[in-house]
C-alpha positions, 0 to 999 in steps of 0.5 A: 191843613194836615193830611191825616194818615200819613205813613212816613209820619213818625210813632212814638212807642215810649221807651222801656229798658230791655234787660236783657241788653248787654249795654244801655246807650240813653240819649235825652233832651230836656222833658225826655228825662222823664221818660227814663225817670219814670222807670226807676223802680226797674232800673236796678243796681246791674242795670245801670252799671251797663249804662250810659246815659247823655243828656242835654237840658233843652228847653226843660231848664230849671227842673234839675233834670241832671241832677236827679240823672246824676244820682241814679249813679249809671256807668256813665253819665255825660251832659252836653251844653248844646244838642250839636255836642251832644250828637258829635258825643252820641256819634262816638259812643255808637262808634264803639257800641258792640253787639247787644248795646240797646239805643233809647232816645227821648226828647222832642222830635226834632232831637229824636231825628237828628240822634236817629240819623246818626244810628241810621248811618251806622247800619242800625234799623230803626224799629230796634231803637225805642223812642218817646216824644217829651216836650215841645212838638216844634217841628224839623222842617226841611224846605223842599224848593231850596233843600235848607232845614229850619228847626223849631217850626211852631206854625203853619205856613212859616217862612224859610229861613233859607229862601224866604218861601211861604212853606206849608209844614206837611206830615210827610216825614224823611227819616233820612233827613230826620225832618217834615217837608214844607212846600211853597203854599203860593206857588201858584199865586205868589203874595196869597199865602193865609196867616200862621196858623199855631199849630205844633206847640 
């Protein structure tokens, strides 16, 4: 049921540490730490004095993931008990961000959108910021009929959480929005929409 080759459907490149950035601005959730984890042998004494790293557990619990962030001992490290704290922490750090602060962010990709959003809204351009999907691929969907978001969409159709519409999840993607699009599947037909399919475990 997925359209392939989509030009608004996010790629995820993986994030590297640019040495060269005067201050490193790291923003996980849950299996993203990995990505950062796997760079240690790169991520020097001087490195991590310029860094800031914010962490939020997701669905990764259990993998003492804060732990092993806490002992590589950066500039800062902050972990939020929810990703809406997270974000609101994120909002402030980019606040005070001067020129030459690197932004990295890796998770699933609801949580890569919603952290993207706050860059977006701060004049960052979105090919500056690496990002690395981990984790689940449950999707942000944002309903186009009555506009509401549900997060954590594993299947296609789904129903809206808002309208109660049969939704089929599209590829096309609004960075704006840091969502996919769902759109009635039995408009035409109302009661004819086909089973869930599992699709974006």
């Amino acid at each position: 049921m997925l359209v392939q080759g989509i030009k608004s459907r996010p790629v995820y490149r993986g994030i590297t540490i640019d040495p060269q950035a005067r201050r490193h601005l790291v923003v996980l959730q849950g299996e993203g730490a990995e990505a950062l984890l796997e760079q240690k042998g790169s991520l020097t004494p001087e490195i991590l004095s310029r860094m800031e790293i914010l962490f939020v557990a997701g669905a990764a619990r259990g993998k003492d993931h804060d732990k092993t962030l806490a002992a590589l001992s950066a500039d800062i490290f902050w972990q939020a008990p929810t990703v809406e704290t997270l974000l609101f922490r994120l909002g402030g750090s980019l606040d005070k961000a001067k020129m030459g602060t690197r932004l990295y962010i890796a998770g699933t990709e609801g949580f890569i959108g919603r952290a993207m959003q706050l860059a977006l809204d701060r004049g960052m351009d979105f090919q500056s910021i690496p990002t690395e999907h981990r984790g689940s691929e449950a999707r942000r969907v944002q309903c186009v009929h009555c506009k509401g978001i549900t997060d954590n969409v594993t299947t296609s159709p789904f129903t809206c959480s808002h309208c109660g519409l049969p939704l089929l999840v599209r590829d096309h993607y609004s960075r704006r929005l840091g969502a996919f699009q769902g759109v009635n599947i039995d408009a035409e037909e109302p009661g004819t929409a086909p089973e869930p399919e599992e699709l974006f475990l």
